[in-house]
C-alpha positions as CSV (number, residue, x, y, z in Angstrom):
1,X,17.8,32.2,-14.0
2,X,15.9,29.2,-13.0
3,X,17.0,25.7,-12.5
4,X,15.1,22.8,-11.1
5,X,17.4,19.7,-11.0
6,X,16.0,16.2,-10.3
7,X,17.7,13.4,-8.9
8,X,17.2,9.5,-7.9
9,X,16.4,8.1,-11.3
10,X,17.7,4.8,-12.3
11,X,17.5,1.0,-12.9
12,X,14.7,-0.6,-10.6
13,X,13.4,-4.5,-10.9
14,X,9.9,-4.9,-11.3
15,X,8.2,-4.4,-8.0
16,X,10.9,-2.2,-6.6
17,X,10.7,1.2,-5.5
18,X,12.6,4.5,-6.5
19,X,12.5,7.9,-5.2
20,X,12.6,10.8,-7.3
21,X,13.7,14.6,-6.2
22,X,13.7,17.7,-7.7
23,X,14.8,21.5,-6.1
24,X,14.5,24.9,-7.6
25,X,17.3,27.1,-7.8
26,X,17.6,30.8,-9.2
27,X,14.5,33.5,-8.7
28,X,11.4,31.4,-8.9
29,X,8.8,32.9,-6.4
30,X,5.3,31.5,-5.5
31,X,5.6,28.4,-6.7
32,X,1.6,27.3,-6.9
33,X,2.0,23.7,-8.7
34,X,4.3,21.0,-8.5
35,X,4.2,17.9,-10.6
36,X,6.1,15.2,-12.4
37,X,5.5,14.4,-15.8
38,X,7.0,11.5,-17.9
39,X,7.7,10.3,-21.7
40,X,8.4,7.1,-22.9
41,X,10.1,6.5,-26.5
42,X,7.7,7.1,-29.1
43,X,5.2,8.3,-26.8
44,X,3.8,12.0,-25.3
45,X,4.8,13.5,-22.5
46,X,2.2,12.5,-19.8
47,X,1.0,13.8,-16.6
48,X,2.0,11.2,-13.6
49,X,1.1,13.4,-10.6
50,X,1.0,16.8,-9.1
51,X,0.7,19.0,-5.9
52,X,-0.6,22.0,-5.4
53,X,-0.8,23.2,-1.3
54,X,-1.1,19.3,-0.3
55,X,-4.2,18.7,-3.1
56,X,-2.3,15.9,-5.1
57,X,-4.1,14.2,-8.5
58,X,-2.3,11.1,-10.0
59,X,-2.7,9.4,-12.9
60,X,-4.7,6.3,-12.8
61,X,-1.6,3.9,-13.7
62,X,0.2,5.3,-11.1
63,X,-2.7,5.3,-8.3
64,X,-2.0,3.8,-5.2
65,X,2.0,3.2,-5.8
66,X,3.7,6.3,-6.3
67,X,3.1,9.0,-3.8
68,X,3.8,12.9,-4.3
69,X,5.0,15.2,-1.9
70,X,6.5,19.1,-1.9
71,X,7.4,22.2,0.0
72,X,6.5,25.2,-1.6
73,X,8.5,27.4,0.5
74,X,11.3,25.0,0.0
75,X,10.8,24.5,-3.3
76,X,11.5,20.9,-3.2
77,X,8.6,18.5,-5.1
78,X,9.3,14.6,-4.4
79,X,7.8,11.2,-5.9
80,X,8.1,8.3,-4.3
81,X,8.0,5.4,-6.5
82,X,6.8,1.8,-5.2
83,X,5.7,-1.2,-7.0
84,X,7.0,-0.4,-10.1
85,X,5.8,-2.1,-13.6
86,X,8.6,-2.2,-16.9
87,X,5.6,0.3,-18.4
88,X,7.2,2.9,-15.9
89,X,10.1,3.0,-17.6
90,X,10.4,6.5,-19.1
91,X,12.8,10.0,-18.6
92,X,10.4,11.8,-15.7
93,X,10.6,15.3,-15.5
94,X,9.6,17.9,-12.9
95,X,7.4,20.8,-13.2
96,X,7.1,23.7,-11.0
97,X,4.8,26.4,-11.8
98,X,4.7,30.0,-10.8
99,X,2.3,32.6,-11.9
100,X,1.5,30.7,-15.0
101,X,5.0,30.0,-15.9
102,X,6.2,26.7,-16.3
103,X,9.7,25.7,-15.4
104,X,10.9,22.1,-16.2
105,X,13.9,19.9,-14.9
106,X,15.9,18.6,-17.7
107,X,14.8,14.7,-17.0
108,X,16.0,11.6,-15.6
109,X,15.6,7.9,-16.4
110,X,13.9,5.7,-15.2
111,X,14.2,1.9,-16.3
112,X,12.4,-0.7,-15.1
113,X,13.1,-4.2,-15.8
114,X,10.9,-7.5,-15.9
């Protein structure tokens, strides 16, 4: 059975930085794609960046302050978090893909306040 468990969420002023981590346990093999998504109340879950064999893609709110950064062999996929805006705030979760399958950490908040 896989697990992916993310860590380092939490409560960050406005211009602060937090680092986010997530590992895969159990028999994952090949992961290809690594990412971290978010979701903010009310809203849809939304790409924030991903990795795949050190080609990394943000999205444009997060351009230029959070940074994304993986092993595959390790399994480990990390975001570095700097800057950060209240509009941040959100549970972020982590994706790691393997042969079209999608696994997913079961989230962690992240607050930011003004």
């Amino acid at each position: 059975q896989v697990q992916l468990v993310e860590s380092g969420g939490g409560l960050a002023q406005a211009g602060g930085s937090l680092k986010l981590s997530c590992k895969a346990s159990g028999s994952i093999r090949g992961v290809d794609t690594m990412g971290w998504y978010r979701q903010a109340p009310g809203k849809q879950r939304e790409l924030v960046a991903r990795i795949s064999y050190g080609d990394s893609n943000y999205a444009d709110s997060v351009k230029g302050r959070f940074t994304i950064s993986g092993d595959h062999a390790k399994r480990t996929v990390d975001l570095q978090m700097n800057s950060l805006k209240p509009e941040d705030t959100a549970v972020y979760y982590c994706l790691q893909r393997s042969s079209d399958v999608d696994y997913w950490g079961q989230g962690t908040q992240v607050t930011v306040s003004s």
